[in-house]
mmCIF file of the N, C-alpha and C atoms, coordinates in Angstrom:
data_MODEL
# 
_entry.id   MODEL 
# 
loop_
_atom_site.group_PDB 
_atom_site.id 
_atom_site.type_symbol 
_atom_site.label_atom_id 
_atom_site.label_alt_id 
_atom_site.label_comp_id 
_atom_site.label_asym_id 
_atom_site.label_entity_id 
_atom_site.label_seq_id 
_atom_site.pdbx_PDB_ins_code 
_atom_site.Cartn_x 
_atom_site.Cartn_y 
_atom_site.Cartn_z 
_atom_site.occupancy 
_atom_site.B_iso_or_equiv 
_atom_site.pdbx_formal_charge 
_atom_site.auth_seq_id 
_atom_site.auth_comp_id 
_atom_site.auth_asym_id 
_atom_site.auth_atom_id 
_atom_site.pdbx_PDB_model_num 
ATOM 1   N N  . UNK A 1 1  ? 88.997  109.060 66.318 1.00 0.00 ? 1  UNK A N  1 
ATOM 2   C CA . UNK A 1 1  ? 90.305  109.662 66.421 1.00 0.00 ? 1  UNK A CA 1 
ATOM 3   C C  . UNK A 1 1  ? 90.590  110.038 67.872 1.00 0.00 ? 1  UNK A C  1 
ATOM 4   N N  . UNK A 1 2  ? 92.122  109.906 68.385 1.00 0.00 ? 2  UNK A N  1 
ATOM 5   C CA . UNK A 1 2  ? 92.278  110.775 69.633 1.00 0.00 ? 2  UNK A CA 1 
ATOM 6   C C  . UNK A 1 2  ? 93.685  111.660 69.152 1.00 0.00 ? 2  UNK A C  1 
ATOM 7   N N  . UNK A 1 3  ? 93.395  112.247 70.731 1.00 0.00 ? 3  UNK A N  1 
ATOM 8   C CA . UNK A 1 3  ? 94.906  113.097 70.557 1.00 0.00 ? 3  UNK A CA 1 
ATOM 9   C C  . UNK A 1 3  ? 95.801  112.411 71.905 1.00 0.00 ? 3  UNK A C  1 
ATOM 10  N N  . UNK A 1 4  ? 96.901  112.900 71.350 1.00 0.00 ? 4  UNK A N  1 
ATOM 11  C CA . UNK A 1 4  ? 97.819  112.642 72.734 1.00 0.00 ? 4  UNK A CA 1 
ATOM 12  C C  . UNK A 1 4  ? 98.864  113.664 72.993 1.00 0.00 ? 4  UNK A C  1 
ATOM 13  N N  . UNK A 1 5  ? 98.585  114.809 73.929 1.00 0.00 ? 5  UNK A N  1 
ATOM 14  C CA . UNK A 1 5  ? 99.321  116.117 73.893 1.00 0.00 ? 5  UNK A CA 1 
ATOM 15  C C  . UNK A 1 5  ? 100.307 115.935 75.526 1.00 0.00 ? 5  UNK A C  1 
ATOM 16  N N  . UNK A 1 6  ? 100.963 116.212 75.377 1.00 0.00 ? 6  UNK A N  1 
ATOM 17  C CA . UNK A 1 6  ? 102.737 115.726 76.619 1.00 0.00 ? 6  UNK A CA 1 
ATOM 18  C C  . UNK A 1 6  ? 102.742 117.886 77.093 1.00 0.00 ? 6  UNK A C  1 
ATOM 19  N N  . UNK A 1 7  ? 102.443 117.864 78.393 1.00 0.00 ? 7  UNK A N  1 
ATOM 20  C CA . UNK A 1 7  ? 102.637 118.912 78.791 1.00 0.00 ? 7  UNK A CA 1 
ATOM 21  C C  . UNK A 1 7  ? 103.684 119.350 79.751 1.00 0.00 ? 7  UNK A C  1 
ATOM 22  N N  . UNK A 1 8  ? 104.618 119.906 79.550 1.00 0.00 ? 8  UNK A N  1 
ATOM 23  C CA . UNK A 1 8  ? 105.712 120.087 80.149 1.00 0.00 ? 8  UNK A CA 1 
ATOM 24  C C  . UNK A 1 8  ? 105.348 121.387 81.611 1.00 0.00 ? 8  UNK A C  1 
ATOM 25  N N  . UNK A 1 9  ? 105.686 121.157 82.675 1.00 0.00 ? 9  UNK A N  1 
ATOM 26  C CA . UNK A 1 9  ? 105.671 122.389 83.248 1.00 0.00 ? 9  UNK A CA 1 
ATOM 27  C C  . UNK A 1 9  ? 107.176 123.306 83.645 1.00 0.00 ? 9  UNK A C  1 
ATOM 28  N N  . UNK A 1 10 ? 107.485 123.960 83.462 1.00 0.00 ? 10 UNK A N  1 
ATOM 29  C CA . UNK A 1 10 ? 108.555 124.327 83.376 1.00 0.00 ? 10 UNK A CA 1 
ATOM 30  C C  . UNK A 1 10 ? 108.731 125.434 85.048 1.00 0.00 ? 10 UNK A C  1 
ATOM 31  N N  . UNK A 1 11 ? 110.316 125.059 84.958 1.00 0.00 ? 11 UNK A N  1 
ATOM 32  C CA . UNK A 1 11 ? 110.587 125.311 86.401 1.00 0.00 ? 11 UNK A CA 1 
ATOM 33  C C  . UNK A 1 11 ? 110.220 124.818 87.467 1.00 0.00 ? 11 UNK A C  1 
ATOM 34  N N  . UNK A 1 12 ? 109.717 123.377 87.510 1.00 0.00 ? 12 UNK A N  1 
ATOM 35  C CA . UNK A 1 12 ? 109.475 122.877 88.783 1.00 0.00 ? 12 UNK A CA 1 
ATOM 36  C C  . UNK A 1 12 ? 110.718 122.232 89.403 1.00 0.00 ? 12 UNK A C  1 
ATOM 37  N N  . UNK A 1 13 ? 111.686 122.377 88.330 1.00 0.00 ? 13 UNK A N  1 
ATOM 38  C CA . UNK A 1 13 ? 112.647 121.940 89.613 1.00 0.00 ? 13 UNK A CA 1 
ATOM 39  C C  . UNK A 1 13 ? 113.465 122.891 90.381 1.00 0.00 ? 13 UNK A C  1 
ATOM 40  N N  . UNK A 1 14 ? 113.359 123.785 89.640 1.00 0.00 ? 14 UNK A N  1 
ATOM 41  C CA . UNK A 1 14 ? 113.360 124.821 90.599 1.00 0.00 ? 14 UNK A CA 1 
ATOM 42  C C  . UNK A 1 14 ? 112.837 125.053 91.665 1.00 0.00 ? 14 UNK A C  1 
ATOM 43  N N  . UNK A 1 15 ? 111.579 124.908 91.891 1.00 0.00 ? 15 UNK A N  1 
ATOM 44  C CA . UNK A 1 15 ? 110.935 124.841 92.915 1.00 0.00 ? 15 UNK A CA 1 
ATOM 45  C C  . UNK A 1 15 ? 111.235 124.060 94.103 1.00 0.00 ? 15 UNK A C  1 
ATOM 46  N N  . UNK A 1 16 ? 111.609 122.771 93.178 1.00 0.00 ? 16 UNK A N  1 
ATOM 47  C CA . UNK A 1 16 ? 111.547 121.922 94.005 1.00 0.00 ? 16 UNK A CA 1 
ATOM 48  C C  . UNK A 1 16 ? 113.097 122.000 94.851 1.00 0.00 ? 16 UNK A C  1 
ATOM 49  N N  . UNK A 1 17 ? 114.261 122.515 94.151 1.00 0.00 ? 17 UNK A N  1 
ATOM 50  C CA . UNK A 1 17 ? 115.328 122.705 94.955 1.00 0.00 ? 17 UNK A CA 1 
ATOM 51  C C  . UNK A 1 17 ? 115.100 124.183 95.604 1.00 0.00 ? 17 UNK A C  1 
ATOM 52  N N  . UNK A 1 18 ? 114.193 124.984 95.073 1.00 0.00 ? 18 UNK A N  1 
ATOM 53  C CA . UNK A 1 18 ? 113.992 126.293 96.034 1.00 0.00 ? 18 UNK A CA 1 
ATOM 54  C C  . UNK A 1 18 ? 113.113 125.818 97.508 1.00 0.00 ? 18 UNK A C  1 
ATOM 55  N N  . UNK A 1 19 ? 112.308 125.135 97.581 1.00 0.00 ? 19 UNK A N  1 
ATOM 56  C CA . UNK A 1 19 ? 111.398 124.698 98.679 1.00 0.00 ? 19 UNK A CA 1 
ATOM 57  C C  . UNK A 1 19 ? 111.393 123.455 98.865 1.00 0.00 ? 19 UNK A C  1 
ATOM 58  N N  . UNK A 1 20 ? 111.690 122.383 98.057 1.00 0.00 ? 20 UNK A N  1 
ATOM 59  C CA . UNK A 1 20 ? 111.711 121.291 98.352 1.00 0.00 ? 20 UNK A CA 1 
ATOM 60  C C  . UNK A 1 20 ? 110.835 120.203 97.873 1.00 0.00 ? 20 UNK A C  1 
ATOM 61  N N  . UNK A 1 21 ? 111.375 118.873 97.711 1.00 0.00 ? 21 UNK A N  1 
ATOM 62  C CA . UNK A 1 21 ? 110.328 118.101 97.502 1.00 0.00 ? 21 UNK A CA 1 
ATOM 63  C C  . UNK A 1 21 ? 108.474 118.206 97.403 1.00 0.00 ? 21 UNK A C  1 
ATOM 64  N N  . UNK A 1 22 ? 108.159 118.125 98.583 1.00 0.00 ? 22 UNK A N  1 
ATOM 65  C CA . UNK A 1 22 ? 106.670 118.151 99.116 1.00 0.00 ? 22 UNK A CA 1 
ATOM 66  C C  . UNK A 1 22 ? 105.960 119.491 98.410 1.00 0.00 ? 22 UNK A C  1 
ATOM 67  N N  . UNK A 1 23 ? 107.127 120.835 98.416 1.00 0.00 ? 23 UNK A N  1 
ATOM 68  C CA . UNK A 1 23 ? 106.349 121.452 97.696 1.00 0.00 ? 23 UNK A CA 1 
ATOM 69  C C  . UNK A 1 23 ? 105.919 121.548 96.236 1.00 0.00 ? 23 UNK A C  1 
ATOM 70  N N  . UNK A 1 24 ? 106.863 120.878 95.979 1.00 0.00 ? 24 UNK A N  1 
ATOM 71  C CA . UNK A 1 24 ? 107.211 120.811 93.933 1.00 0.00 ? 24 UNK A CA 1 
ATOM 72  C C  . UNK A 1 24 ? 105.561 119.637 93.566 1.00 0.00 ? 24 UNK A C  1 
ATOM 73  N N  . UNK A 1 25 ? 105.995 118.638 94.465 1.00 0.00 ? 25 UNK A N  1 
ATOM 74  C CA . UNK A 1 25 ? 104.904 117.438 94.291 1.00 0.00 ? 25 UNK A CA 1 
ATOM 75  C C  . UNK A 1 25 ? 103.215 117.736 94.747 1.00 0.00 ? 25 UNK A C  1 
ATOM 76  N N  . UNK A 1 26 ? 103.507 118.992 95.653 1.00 0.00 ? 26 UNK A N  1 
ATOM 77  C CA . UNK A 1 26 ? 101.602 119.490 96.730 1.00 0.00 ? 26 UNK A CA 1 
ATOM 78  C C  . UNK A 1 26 ? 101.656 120.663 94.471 1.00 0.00 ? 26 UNK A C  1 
ATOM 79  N N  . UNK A 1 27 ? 102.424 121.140 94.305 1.00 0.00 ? 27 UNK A N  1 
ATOM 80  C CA . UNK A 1 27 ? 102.597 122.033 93.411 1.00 0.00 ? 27 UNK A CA 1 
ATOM 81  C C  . UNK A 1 27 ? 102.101 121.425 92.010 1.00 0.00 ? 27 UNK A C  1 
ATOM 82  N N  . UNK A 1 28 ? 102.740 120.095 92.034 1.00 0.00 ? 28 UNK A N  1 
ATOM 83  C CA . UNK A 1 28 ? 102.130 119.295 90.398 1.00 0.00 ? 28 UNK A CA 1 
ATOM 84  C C  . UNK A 1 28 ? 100.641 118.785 91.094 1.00 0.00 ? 28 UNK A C  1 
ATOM 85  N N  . UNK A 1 29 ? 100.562 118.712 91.892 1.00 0.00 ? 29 UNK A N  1 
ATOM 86  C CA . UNK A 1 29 ? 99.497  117.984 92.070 1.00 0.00 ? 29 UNK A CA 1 
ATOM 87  C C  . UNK A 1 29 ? 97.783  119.243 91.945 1.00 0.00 ? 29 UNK A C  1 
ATOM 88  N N  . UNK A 1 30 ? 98.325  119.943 92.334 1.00 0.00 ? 30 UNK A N  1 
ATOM 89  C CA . UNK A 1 30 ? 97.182  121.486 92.159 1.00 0.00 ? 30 UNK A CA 1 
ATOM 90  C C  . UNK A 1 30 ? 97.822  121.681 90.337 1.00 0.00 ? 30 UNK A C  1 
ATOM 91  N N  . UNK A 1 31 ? 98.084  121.710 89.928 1.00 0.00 ? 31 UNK A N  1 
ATOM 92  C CA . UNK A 1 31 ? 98.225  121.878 88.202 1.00 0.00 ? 31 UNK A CA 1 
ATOM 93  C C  . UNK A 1 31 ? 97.303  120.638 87.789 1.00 0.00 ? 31 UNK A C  1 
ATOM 94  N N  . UNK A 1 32 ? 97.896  119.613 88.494 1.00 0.00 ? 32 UNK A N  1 
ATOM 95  C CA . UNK A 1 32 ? 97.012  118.386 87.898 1.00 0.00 ? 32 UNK A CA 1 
ATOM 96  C C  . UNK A 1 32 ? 95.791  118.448 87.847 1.00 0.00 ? 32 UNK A C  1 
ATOM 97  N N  . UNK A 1 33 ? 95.201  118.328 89.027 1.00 0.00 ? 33 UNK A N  1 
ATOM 98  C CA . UNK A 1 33 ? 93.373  119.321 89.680 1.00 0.00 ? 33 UNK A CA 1 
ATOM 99  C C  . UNK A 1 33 ? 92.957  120.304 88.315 1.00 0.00 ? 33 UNK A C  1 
ATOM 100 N N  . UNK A 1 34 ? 93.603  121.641 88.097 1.00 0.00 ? 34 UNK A N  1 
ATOM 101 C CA . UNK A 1 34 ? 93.102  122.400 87.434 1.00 0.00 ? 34 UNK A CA 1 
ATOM 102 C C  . UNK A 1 34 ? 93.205  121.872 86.157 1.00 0.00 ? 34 UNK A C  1 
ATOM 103 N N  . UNK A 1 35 ? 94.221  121.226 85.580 1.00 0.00 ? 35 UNK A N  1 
ATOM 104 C CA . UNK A 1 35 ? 93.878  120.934 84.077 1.00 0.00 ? 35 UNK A CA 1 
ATOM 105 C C  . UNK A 1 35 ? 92.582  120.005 84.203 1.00 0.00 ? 35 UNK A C  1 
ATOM 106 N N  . UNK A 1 36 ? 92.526  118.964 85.009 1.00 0.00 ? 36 UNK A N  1 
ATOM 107 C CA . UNK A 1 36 ? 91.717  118.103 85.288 1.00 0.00 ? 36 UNK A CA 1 
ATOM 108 C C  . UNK A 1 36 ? 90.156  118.657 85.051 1.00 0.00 ? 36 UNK A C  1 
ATOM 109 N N  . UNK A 1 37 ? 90.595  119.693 85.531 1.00 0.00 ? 37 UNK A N  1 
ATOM 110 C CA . UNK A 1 37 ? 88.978  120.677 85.477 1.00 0.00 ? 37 UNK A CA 1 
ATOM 111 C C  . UNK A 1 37 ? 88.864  121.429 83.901 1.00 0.00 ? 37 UNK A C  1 
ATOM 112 N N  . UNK A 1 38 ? 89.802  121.113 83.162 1.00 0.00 ? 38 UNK A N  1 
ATOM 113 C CA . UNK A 1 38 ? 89.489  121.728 81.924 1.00 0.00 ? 38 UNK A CA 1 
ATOM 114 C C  . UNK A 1 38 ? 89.270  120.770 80.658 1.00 0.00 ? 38 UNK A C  1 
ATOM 115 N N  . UNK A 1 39 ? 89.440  119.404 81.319 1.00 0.00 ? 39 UNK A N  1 
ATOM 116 C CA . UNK A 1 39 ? 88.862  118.507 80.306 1.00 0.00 ? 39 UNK A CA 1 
ATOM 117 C C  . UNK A 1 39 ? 87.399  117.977 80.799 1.00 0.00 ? 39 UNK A C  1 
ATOM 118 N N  . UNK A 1 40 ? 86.902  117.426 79.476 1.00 0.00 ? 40 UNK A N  1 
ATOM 119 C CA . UNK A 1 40 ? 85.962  116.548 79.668 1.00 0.00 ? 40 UNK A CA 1 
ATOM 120 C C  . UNK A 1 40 ? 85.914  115.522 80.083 1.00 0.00 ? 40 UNK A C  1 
ATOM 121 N N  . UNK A 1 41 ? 84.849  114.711 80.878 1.00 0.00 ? 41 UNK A N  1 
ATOM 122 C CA . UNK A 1 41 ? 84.451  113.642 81.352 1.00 0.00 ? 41 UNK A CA 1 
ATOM 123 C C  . UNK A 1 41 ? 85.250  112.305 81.063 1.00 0.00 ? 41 UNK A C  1 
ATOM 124 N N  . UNK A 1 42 ? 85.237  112.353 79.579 1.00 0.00 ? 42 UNK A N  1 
ATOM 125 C CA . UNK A 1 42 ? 85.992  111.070 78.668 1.00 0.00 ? 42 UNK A CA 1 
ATOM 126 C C  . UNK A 1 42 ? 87.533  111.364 78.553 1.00 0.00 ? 42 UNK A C  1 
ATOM 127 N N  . UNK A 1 43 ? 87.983  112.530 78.845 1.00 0.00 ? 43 UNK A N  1 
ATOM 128 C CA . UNK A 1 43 ? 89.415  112.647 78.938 1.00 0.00 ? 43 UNK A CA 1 
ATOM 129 C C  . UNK A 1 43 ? 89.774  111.757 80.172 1.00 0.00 ? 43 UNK A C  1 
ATOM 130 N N  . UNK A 1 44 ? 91.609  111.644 79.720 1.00 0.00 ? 44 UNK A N  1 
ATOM 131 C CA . UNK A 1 44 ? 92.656  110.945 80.434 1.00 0.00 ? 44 UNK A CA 1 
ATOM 132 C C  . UNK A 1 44 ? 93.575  112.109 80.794 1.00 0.00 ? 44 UNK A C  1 
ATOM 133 N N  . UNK A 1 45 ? 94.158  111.869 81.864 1.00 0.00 ? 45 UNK A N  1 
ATOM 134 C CA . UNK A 1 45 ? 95.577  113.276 82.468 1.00 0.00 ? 45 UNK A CA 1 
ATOM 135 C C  . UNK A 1 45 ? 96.441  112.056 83.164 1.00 0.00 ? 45 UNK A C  1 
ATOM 136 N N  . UNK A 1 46 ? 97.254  111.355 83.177 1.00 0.00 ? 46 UNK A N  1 
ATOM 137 C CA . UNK A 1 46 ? 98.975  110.633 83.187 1.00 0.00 ? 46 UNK A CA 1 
ATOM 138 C C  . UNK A 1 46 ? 99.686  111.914 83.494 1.00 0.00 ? 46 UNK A C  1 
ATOM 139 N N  . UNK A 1 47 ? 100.282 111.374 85.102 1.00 0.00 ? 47 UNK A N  1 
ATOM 140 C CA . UNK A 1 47 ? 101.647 112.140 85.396 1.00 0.00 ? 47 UNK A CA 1 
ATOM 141 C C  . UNK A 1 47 ? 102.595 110.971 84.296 1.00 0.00 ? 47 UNK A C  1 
ATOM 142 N N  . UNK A 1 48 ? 103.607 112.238 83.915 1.00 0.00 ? 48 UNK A N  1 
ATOM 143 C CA . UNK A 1 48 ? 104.374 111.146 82.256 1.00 0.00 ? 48 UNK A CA 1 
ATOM 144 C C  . UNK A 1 48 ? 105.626 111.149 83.366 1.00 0.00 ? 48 UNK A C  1 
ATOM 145 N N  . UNK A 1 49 ? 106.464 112.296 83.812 1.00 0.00 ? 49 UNK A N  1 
ATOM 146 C CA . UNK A 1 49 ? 107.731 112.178 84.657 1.00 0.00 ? 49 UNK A CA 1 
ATOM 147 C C  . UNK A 1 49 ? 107.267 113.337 85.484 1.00 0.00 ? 49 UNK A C  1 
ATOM 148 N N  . UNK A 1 50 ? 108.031 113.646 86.214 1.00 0.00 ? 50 UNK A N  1 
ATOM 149 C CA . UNK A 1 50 ? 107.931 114.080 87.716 1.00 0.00 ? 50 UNK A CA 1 
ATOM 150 C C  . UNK A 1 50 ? 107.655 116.024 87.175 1.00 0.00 ? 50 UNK A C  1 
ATOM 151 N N  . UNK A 1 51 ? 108.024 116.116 85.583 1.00 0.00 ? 51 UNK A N  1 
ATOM 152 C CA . UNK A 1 51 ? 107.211 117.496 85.270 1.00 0.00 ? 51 UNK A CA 1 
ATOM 153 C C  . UNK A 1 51 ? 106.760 117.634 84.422 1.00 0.00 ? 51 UNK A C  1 
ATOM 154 N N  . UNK A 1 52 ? 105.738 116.612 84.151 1.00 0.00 ? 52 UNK A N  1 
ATOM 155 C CA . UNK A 1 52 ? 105.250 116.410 82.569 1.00 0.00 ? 52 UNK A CA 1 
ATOM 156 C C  . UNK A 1 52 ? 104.031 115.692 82.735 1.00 0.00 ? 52 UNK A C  1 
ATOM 157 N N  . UNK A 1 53 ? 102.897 116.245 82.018 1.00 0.00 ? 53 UNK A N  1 
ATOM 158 C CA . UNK A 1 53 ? 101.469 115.604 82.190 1.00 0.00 ? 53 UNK A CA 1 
ATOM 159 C C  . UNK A 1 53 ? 101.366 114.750 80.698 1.00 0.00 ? 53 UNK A C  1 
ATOM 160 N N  . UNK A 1 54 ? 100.803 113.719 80.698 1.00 0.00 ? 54 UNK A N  1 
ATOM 161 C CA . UNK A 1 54 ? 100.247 113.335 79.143 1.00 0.00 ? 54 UNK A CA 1 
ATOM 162 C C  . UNK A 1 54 ? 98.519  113.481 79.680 1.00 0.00 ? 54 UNK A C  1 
ATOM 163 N N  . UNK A 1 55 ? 98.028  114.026 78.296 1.00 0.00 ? 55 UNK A N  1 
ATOM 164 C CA . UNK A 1 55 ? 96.440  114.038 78.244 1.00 0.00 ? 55 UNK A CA 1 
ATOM 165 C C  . UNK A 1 55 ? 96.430  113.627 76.903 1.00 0.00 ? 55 UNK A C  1 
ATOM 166 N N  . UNK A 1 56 ? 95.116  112.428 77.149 1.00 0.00 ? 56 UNK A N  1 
ATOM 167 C CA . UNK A 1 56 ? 94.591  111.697 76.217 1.00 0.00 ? 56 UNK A CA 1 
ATOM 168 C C  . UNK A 1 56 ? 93.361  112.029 76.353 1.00 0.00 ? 56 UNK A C  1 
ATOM 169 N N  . UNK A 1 57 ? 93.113  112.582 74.638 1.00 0.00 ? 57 UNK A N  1 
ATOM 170 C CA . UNK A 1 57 ? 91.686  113.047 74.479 1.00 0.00 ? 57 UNK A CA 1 
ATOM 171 C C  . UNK A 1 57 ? 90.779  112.482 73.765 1.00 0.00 ? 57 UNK A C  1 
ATOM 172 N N  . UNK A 1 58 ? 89.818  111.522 73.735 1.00 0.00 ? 58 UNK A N  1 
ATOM 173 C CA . UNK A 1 58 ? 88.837  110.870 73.181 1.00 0.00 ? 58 UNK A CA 1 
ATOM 174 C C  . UNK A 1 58 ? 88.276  110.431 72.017 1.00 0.00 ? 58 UNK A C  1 
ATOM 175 N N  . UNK A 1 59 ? 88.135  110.569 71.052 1.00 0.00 ? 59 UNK A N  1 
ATOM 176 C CA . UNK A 1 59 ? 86.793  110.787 70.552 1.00 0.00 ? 59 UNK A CA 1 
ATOM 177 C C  . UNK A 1 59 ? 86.860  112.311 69.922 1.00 0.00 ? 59 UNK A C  1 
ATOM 178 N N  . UNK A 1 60 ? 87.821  112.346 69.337 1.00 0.00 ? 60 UNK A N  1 
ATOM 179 C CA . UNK A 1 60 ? 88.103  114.003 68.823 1.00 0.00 ? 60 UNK A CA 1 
ATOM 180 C C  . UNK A 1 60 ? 87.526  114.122 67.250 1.00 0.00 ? 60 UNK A C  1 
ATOM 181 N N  . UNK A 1 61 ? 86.758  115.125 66.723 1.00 0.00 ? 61 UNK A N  1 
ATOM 182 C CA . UNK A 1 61 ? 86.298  114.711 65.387 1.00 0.00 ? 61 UNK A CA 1 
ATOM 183 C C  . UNK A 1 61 ? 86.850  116.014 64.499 1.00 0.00 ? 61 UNK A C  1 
ATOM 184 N N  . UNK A 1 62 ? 87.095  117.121 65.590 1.00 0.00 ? 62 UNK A N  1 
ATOM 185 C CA . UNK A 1 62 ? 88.614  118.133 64.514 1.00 0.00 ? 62 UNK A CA 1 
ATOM 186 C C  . UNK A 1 62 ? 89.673  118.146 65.134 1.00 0.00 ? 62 UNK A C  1 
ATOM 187 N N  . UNK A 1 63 ? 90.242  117.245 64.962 1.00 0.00 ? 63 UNK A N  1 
ATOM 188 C CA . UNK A 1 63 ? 92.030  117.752 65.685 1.00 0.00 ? 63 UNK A CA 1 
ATOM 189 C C  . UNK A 1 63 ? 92.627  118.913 64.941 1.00 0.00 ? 63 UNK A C  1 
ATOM 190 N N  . UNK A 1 64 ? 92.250  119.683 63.836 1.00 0.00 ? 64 UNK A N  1 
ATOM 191 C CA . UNK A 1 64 ? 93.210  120.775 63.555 1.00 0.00 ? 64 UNK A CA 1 
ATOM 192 C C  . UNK A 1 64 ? 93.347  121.864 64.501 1.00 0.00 ? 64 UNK A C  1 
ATOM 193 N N  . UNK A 1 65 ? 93.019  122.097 65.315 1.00 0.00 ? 65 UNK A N  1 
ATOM 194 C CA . UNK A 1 65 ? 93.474  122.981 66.856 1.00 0.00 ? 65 UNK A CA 1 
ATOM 195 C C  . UNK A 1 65 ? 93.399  124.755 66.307 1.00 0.00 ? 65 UNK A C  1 
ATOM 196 N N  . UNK A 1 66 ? 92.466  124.887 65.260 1.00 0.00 ? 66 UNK A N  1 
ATOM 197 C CA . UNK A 1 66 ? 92.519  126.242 64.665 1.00 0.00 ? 66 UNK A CA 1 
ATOM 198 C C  . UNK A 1 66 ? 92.035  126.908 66.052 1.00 0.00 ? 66 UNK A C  1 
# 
């Protein structure tokens, strides 16, 4: 089994019209890093659109998320 969970970050375009491009994008890119660090080895992290991650998770044997 896998999962496929779509993570939205909210308010980056804000950001990005408060500071600008470079910062919105240096900004997804340190979110990206840290989720990165909260999966496992066999996980996947896809930028999906310019504020939205997809993570594809492996090899899952309880997806009920209790």
């Amino acid at each position: 089994m896998f999962v496929v969970l779509l993570v939205a970050v909210d308010r980056l375009g804000q950001t990005r019209d408060s500071f600008g491009i470079d910062a919105a994008d240096q900004l997804f890119a340190l979110l990206a890093k840290r989720v990165r660090g909260c999966l496992r080895p066999e996980d996947h992290l896809f930028p999906f659109s310019s504020s939205k991650f997809a993570i594809l998770l492996e090899d899952v044997t309880d997806p009920s998320f209790r």
